[in-house]
N, C-alpha and C positions, 0 to 999 in steps of 0.2 A: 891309569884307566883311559886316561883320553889317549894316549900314543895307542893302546887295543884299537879304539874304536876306528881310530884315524888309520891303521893299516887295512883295515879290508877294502880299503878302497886302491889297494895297489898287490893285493893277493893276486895270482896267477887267476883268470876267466874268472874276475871279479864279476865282470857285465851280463856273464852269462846266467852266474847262481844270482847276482841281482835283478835279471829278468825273470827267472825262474821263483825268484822269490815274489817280487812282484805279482806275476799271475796267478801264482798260486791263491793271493791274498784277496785277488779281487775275483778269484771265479769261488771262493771261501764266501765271502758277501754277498754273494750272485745266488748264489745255490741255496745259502741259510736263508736268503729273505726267502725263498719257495716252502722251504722247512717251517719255518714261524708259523706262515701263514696257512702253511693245511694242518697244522697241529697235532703231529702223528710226532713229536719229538724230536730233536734235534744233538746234540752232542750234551756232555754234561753241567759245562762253562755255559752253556747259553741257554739251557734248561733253566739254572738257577736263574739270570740274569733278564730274562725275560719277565720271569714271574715276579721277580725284586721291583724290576721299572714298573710291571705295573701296577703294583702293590703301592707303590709310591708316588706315581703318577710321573715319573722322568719318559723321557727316549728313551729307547734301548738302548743307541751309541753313545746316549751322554753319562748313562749309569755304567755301563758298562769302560768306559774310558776311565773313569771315575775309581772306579774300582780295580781298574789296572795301575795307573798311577802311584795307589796304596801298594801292590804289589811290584810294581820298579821300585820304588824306595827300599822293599825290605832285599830284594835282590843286589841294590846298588851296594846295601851293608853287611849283606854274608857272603854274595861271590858274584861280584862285578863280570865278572869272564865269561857269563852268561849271559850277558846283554850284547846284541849287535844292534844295526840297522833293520833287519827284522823284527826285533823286538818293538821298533819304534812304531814300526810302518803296521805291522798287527795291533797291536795294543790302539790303536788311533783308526785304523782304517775301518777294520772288518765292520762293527758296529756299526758305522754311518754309511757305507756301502750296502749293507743291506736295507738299513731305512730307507736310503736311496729308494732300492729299487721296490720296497712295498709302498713308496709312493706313487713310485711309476705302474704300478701294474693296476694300483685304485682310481688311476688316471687313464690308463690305455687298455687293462685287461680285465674290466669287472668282473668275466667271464670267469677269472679264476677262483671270486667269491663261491660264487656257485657252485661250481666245480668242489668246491670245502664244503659244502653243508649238504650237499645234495645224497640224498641216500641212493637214486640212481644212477649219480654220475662215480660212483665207488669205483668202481674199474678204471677210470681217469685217475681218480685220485691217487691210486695203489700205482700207478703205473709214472705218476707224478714224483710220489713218497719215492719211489724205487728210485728211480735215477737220480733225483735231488741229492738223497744222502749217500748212493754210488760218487757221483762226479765232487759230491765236498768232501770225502773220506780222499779221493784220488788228487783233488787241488791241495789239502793240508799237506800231504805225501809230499808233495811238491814242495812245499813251502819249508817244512822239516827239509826236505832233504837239502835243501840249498846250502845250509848250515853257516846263516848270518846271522845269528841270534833266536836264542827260544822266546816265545810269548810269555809275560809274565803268569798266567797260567801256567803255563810248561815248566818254565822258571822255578817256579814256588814245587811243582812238582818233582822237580831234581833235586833242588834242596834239600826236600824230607827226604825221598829217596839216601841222599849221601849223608846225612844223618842217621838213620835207619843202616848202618851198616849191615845188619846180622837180619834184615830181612831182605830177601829178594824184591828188586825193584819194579818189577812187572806186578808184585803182592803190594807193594806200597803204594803204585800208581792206582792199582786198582780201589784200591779202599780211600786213596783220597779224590777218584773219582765219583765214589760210592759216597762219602760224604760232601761233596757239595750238591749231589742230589738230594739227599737227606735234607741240606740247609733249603734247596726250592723248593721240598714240600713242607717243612715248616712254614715256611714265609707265605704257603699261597694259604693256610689253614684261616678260615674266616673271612679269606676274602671274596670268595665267590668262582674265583678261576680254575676252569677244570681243566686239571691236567692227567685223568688216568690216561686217557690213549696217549700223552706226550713220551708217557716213560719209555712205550714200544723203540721210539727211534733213537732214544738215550741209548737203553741197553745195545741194538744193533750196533749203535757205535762205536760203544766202547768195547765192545769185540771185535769189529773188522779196522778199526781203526791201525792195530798195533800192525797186524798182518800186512795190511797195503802200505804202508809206512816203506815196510822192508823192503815189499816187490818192488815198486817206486823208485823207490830209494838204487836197485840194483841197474834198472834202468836210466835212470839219469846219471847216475856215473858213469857206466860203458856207452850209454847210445849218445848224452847231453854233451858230458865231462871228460868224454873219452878217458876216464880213470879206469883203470883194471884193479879188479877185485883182489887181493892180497890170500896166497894157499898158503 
């Protein structure tokens, strides 16, 4: 396991999918703290995770790290081969990267409170919603594609997947996206947190997510990687 991990750092345009990795991870941060905060929905992993921390009264990035750790562990014991550098660098970053910046935005952009509750400032908002979860559907893309390790999320999704022989994995993912949505609306029952408008930008995601994946993905190998696609 350690000789895996210790070669990507000597793979052909290591520095490249390591930058590519990278930014993808921090404009992933960038983009959710906008998501959180106009609460139109966000992906399905941080749907639940949001509503857990507050339910519980953590950070996001500390419940959320917290609960990736649980998932490297069970990664490290069914199929190691899925962990890279990336794995590290997600599992640890995104979460605190976004607090980051809903710090900074309560600090330098109160304007975007506003902007969130404001029933006439809707048409910001919509136009906020739109691109937020455009350009983080486009940076994950990036991050996937680099292919330094899946996110223990991702991870745990592969797994079932190759478990699941005899169902198709695009069916597997979906319904195990479908139930960790399930597990956030359990968790927020009784606590007062409303999440009906969240679901909106769950669902979109988990539809265009797969799609931009691939576009992405066909881009950074011919235009980034200069790899040629294989007929």
């Amino acid at each position: 396991m350690a000789n895996k991990f210790l070669r990507q750092f000597i793979v052909p345009q290591f520095w490249k999918k390591f930058c590519i990795m990278i930014g993808g991870i921090f404009f992933m941060g960038f983009f959710l703290s906008f998501l959180i905060e106009i609460k139109w929905g966000t992906d399905p992993y941080t749907f639940q995770n949001t509503i857990i921390s507050r339910r519980i009264g953590w950070q996001f990035g500390t419940w959320q790290l917290v609960l990736n750790l649980a998932m490297l562990v069970v990664m490290v014991i069914i199929n190691w081969r899925l962990i890279g550098l990336g794995t590290i660098a997600n599992m640890v970053l995104i979460g605190y990267i976004s607090d980051f910046f809903r710090w900074v935005w309560a600090k330098t952009f109160p304007a975007l409170t506003t902007i969130c509750s404001s029933p006439e400032m809707l048409w910001a908002k919509i136009l906020m919603f739109s691109a937020a979860i455009l350009l983080f559907v486009i940076s994950a893309a990036f991050y996937i594609n680099a292919e330094m390790g899946l996110s223990p999320y991702d991870g745990i999704a592969t797994i079932i997947g190759e478990k699941l022989k005899k169902i198709p994995k695009a069916v597997s993912r979906m319904c195990y996206d479908l139930f960790v949505i399930v597990v956030g609306l359990l968790s927020s029952i009784g606590s007062g947190i409303d999440i009906a408008t969240s679901l909106v930008g769950s669902i979109v995601m988990a539809l265009t997510l797969g799609p931009a994946i691939q576009l992405v993905g066909r881009f950074v190998r011919r235009r980034i990687l200069k790899i040629e696609e294989k007929k």
